[in-house]
C-alpha positions as CSV (number, residue, x, y, z in Angstrom):
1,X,134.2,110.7,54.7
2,X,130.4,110.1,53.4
3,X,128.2,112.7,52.7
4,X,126.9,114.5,56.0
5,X,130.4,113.2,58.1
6,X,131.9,116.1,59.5
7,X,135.7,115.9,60.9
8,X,134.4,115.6,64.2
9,X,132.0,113.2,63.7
10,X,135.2,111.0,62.3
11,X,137.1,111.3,65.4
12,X,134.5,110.5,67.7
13,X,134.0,107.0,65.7
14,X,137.2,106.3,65.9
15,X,137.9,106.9,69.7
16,X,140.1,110.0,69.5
17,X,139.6,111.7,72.5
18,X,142.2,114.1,71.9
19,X,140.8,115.1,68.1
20,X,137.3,115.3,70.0
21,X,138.1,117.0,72.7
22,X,140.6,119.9,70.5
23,X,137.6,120.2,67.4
24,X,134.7,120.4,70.1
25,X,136.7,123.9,70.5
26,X,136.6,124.7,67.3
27,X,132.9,123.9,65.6
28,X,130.0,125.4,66.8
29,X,127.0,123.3,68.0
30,X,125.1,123.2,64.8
31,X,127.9,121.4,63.2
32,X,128.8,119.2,66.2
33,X,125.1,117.9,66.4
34,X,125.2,117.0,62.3
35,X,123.8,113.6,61.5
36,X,125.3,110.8,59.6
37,X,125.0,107.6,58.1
38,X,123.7,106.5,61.0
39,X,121.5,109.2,62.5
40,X,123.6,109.8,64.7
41,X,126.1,113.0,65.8
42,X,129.4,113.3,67.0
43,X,128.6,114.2,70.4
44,X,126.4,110.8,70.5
45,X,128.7,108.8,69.5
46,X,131.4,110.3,71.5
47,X,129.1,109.2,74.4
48,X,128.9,105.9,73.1
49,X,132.3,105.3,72.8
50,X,132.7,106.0,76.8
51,X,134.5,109.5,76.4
52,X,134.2,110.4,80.1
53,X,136.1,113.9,79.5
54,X,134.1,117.1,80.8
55,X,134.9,118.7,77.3
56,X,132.6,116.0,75.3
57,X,130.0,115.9,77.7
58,X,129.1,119.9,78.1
59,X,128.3,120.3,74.6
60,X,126.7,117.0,75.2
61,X,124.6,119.0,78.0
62,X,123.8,121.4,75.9
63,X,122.4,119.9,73.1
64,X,120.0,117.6,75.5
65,X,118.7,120.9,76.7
66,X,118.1,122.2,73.0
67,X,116.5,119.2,72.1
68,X,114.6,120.0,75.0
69,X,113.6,123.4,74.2
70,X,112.3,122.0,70.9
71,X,110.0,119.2,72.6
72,X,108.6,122.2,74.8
73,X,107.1,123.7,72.0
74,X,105.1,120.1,71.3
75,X,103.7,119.3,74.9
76,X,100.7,120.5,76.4
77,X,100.4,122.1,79.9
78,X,97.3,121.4,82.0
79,X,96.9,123.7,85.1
80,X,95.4,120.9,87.4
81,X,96.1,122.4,90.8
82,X,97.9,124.9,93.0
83,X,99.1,121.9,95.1
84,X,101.6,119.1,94.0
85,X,100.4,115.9,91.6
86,X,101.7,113.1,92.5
87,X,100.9,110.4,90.1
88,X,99.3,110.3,86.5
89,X,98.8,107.8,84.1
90,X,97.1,107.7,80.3
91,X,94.7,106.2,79.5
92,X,95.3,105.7,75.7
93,X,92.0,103.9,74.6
94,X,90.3,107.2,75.6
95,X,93.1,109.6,74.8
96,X,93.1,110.9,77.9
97,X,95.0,111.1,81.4
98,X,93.9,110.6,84.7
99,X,96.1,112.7,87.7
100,X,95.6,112.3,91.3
101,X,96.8,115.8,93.6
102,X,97.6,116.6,97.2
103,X,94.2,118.8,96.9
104,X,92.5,115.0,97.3
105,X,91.1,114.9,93.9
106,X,91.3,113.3,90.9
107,X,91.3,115.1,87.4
108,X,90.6,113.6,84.0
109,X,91.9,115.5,80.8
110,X,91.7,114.9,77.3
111,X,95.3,115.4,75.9
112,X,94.4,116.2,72.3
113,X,91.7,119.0,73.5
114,X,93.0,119.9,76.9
115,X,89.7,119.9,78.3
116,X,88.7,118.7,81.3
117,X,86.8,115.6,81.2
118,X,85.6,114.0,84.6
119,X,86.6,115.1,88.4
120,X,86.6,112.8,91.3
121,X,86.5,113.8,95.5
122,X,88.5,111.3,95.6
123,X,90.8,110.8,99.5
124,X,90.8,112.8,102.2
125,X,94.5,112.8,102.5
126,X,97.0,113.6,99.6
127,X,97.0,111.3,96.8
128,X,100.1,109.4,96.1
129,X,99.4,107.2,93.2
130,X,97.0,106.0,90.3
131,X,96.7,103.0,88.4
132,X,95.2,102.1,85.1
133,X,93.5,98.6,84.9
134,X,94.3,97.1,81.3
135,X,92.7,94.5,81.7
136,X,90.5,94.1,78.2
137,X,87.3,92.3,80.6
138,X,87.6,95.3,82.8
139,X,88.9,98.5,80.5
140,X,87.0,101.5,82.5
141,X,88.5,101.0,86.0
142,X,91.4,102.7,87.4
143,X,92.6,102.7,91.0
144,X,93.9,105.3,93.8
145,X,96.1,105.0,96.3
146,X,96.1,108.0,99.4
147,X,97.9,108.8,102.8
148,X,94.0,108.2,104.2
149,X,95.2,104.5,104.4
150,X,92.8,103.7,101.5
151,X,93.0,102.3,98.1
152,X,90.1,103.3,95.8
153,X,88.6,101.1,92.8
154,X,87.1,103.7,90.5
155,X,84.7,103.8,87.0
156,X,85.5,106.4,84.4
157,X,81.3,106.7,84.1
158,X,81.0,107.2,87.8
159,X,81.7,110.2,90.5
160,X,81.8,107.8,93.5
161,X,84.2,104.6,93.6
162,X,82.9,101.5,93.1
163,X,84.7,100.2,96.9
164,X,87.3,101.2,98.8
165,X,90.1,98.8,99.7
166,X,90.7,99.1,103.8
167,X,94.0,97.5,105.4
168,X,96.9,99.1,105.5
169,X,98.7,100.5,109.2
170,X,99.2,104.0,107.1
171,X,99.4,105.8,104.0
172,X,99.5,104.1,100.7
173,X,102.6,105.2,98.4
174,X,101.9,103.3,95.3
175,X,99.7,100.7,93.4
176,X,99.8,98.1,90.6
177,X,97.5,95.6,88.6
178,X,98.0,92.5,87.7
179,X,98.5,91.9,83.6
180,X,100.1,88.8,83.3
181,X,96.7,87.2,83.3
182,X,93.4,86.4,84.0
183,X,93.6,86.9,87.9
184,X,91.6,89.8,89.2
185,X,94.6,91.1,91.1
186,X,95.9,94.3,92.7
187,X,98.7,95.2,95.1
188,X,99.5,97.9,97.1
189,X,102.6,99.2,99.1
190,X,102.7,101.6,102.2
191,X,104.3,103.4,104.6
192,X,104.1,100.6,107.1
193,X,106.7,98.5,105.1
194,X,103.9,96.0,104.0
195,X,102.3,95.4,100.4
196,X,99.0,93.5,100.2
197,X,97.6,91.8,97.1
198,X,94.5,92.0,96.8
199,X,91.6,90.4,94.8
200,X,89.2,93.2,93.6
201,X,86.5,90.8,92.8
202,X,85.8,89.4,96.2
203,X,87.3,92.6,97.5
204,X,89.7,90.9,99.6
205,X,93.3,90.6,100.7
206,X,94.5,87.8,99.8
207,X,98.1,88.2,101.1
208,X,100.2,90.6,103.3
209,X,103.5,90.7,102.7
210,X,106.1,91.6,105.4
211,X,109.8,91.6,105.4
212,X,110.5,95.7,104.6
213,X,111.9,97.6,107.8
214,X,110.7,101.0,105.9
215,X,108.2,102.7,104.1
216,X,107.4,100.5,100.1
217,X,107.6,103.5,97.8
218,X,107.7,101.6,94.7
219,X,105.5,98.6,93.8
220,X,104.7,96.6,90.6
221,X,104.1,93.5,89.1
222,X,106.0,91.6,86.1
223,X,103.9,92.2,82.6
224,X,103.7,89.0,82.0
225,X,105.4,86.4,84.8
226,X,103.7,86.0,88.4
227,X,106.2,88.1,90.2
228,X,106.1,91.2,91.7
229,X,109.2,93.7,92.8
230,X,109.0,96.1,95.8
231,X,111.2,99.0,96.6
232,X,112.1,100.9,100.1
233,X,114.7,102.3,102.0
234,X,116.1,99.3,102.8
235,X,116.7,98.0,99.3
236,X,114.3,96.0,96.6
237,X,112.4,92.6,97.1
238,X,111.3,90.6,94.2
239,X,109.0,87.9,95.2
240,X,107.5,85.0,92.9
241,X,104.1,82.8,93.5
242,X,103.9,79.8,95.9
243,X,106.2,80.7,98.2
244,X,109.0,81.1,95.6
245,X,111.9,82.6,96.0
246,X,113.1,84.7,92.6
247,X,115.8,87.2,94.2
248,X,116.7,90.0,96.4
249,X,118.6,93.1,96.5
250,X,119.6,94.3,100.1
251,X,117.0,92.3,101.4
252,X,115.6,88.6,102.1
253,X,112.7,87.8,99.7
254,X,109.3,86.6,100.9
255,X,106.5,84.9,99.6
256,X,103.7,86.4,97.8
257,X,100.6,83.9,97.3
């Protein structure tokens, strides 16, 4: 064995379910979770190696939870309201992060300092999501999406938002810029099974899209390609430009420009 292999660590490289399973019961978790040539334990590589037995995975369990306990004492807790959040984003250029609540408004925090950097009256119904723009023309905008129907273009250096986007039958669920290029373009999914894209230059919709029978809970588009995937209910559309057709999961895919 090489230096830091324990028996256990030996067995679960070679597949050995048996040896696994019988040494798990005999070494304690500080000398399960040892580290070998690979940086890796026993107990991950019995995981690797498929062992589907309860026996390998509890200890498994446990560790994840330890690990856990130790990442605890590195994150920072910010109180940001007695209601739920439902969305938050960072935004790393400023070291900060932005988090829209169901009390309708949206907090900034520095998450070096902790302190509380900007606050926006943002909806008048809860506020389901918030998007960064990274676009490097247009680097102090973010956007919020609300069950007031509404979609909200906001500046970091301002308390009021620069528009408001107005279409959408019923709440908006979720939101998503464009990054794959130079076109100034934001969608938006809702509970009325549409997504709009939207150009937030002319402040315009430039396309509904129809083809969900329930609520869009998940939106976004590609990094870098034209094509945009939305999720509901009723499965998950992914839609490319000019009409074509990329795929579909549980669903028929539509066009999007």
């Amino acid at each position: 064995m090489d230096v830091g292999e324990t028996a256990l660590y030996v067995a679960a490289e070679a597949s050995c379910e048996e040896a696994v399973s019988l040494l798990l019961l005999l070494y304690d978790l500080e000398t399960a979770t040892v580290c070998s040539r690979h940086n890796l334990d026993a107990l991950h590589v019995a995981a690797k190696q498929g062992h589907t037995g309860e026996l390998p995975f509890r200890p498994l369990l446990k560790y994840e939870e330890i690990e856990s306990s130790k990442m605890k004492a590195m994150v920072k807790s910010f109180e940001v309201s007695e209601l739920p959040v439902r969305s938050a984003k960072f935004i790393s250029r400023k070291q900060w992060v932005v988090a829209g609540a169901d009390d309708m408004f949206i907090r900034v925090y520095n998450y070096n300092t902790m302190d509380k950097v900007k606050v926006f009256e943002a909806h008048t119904d809860y506020i389901r999501c918030v998007a960064v723009n990274f676009n490097p023309k247009d680097i102090n905008t973010f956007a919020s999406g609300s069950l007031d129907r509404t979609t909200k273009i906001w500046s970091l250096g301002s308390p009021d938002p620069n528009f408001t986007l107005d279409g959408h039958q019923k709440g908006v669920n979720c939101v998503d810029y464009f990054t794959g290029g130079d076109r100034p373009y934001l969608i938006t999914g809702s509970d009325d099974s549409t997504a709009k894209v939207w150009d937030y230059q002319t402040k315009s919709c430039v396309q509904t899209l129809e083809g969900h029978t329930h609520n869009i809970s998940a939106i976004c588009f590609h990094p870098e390609l034209p094509i945009i995937i939305t999720g509901s209910e009723d499965g998950l559309h992914v839609t490319g430009v000019e009409e074509q057709k990329v795929g579909v999961a549980n669903g028929e895919a539509y066009g999007v420009f």
